[in-house]
C-alpha positions in Angstrom: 0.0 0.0 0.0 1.6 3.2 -1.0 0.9 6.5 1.1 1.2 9.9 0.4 4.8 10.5 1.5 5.9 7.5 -1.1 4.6 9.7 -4.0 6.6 12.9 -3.0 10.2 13.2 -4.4 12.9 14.2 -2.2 13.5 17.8 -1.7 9.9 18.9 -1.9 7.5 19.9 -0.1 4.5 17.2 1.1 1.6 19.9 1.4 -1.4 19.1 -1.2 -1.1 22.8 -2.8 2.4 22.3 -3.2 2.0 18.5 -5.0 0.0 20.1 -7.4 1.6 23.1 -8.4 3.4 22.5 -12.1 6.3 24.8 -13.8 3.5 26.2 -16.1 1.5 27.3 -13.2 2.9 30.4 -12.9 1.9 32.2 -16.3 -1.4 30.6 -15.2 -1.3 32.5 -12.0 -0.2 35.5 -13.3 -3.0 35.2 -16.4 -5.8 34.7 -13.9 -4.3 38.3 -12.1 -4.6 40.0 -15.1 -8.5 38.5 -15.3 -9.2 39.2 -12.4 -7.4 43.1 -12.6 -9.6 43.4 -16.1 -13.0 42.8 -14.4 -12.3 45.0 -11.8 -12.0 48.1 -14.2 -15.0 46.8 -16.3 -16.9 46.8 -13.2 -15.6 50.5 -12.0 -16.2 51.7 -16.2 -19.9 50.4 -15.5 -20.2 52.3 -12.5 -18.7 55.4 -14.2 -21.3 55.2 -17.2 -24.0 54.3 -14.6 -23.0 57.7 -12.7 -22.7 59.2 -15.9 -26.5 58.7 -17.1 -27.7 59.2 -13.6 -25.9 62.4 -13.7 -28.0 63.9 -16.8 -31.3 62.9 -15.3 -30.4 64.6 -12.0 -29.1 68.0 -13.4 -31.8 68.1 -16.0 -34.4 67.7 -12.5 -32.8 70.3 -10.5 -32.1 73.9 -11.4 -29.4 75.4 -8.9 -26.0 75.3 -10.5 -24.7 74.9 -6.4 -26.7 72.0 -6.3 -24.9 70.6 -9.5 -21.6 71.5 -8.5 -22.0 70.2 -5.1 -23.3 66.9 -6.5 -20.5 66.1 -9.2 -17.9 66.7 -6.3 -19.4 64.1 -4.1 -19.4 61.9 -7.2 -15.9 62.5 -8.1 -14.9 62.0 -4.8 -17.2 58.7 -4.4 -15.6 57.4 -7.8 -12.2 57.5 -6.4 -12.6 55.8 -3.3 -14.1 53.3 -5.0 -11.5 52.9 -7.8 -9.2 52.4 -4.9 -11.0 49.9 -2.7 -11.3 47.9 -6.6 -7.5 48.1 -6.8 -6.8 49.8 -10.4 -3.7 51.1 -10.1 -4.4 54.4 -12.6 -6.9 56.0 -10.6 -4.2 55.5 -7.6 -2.0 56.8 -9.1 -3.2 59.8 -10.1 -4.9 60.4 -6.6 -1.0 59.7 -5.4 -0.1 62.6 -8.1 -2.7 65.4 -7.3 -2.3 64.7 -3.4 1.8 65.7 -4.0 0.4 68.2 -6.2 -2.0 69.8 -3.4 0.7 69.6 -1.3 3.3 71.5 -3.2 0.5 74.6 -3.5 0.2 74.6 0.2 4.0 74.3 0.6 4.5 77.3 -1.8 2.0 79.7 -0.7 3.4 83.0 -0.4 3.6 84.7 2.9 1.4 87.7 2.4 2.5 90.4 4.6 
């Protein structure tokens, strides 16, 4: 009767995840990452449209411009929290950017006297 030690090779490791992890498995990994990275902005470029066409229907209902403006900031800033709890890298990037960028204007403010 043969046991599951018998069927390892020497020098490896006897855990089930490792026994059935191949050389190829790698590119597999790293294909399913990109699938997975894919979705995720397919799903945040729905929710942009969605916000989008939501958007329109709102600003045609309502007639203050404050209203408007006040709106489209809490969207902007809702979009980017959630393009970062999604992980796309872009959107954190530039939120990375214009942060440094913010704080370079405060930095250089001149002293008025």
């Amino acid at each position: 009767m043969e046991t599951q030690a018998d069927d390892v090779t020497p020098g490896t490791d006897a855990s089930p995840g490792a026994m059935n992890q191949t050389p190829s498995s790698a590119p597999a990994s790293d294909s399913l990452q990109a699938e997975r990275e894919a979705r995720q902005v397919e799903r945040f470029l729905f929710l942009f449209a969605l916000i989008i066409l939501l958007s329109v229907i709102v600003f045609d209902a309502i007639d203050s411009a404050f209203a408007s403006l006040l709106i489209v900031i809490l969207e902007i800033i809702f979009l980017l929290v959630i393009a970062r709890l999604m992980g796309i890298k872009e959107i954190g990037d530039l939120t990375a950017r214009l942060g440094r960028w913010a704080k370079s204007l405060r930095n250089h403010d001149p002293k008025t006297t």
